[in-house]
C-alpha positions in Angstrom: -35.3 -55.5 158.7 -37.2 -55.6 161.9 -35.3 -52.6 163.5 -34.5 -50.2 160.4 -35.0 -49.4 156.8 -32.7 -48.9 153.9 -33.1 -45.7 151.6 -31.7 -45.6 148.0 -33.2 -42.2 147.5 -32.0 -38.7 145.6 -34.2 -35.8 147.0 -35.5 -33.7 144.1 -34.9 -30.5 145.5 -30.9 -29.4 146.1 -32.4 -27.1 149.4 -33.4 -30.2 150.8 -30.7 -31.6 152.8 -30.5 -35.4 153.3 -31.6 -35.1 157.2 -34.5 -32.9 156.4 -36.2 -35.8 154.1 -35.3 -38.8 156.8 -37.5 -36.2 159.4 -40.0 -35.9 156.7 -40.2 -39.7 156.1 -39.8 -40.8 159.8 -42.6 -38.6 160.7 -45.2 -40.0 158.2 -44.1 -43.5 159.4 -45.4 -42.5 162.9 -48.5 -40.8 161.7 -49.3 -44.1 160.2 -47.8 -46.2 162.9 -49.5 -45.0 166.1 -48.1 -47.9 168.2 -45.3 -46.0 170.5 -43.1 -49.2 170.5 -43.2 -49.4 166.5 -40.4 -46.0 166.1 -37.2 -45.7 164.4 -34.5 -44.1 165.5 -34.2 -40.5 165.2 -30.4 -40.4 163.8 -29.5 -41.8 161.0 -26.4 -42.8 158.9 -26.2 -42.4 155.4 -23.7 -42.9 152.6 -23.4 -41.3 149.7 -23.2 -42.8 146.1 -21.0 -41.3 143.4 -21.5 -43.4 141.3 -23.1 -46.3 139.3 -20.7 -49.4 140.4 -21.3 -48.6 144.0 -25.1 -48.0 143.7 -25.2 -51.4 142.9 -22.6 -52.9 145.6 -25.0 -51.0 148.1 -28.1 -52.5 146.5 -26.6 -56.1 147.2 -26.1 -55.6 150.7 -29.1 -54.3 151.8 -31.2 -56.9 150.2 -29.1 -59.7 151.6 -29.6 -58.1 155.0 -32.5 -60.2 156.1 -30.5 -63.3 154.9 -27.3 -62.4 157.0 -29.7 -62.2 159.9 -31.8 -65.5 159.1 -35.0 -63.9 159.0 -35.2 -65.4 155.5 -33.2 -68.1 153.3 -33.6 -65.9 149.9 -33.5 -62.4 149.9 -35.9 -62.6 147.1 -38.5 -64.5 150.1 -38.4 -60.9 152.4 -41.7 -58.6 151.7 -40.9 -55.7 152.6 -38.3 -54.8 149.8 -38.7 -53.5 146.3 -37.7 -50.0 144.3 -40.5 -47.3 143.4 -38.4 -45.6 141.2 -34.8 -46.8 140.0 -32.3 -44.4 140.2 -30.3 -43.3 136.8 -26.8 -42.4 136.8 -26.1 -40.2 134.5 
């Protein structure tokens, strides 16, 4: 999406709270992103998963995103998607 980013993420260290990564990762966007009119927000809303059923209800709705705002016809067409790691539930 043009104006925000979706996060499927589980911080590897329990000390590190939620907000603390978002900082960390908003921060390296802007050191990359030196244009002052390319930065996110500062809050943020999150949700938290519990489980496998919902990670995957979650998934479907953030990739259909750019569909819903027909930026794209397929979700599969939008670039800027993809997982680095998947997330196991255990």
């Amino acid at each position: 999406m043009p104006d925000h980013m979706h996060f499927f993420a589980a911080p590897g260290l329990p000390e590190l709270s939620l907000e603390s990564w978002g900082k960390y990762w908003k921060s390296q966007f802007s050191k990359a992103h030196k244009d002052r009119s390319k930065r996110l927000q500062t809050d943020h809303w999150d949700t938290r998963l519990r489980r496998g059923e919902s990670y995957e209800e979650k998934w479907q709705c953030a990739v259909s995103h750019p569909v819903r705002h027909g930026l794209v016809a397929r979700a599969e067409d939008w670039p800027f998607q993809g997982e680095l790691f998947k997330l196991r539930w255990e």
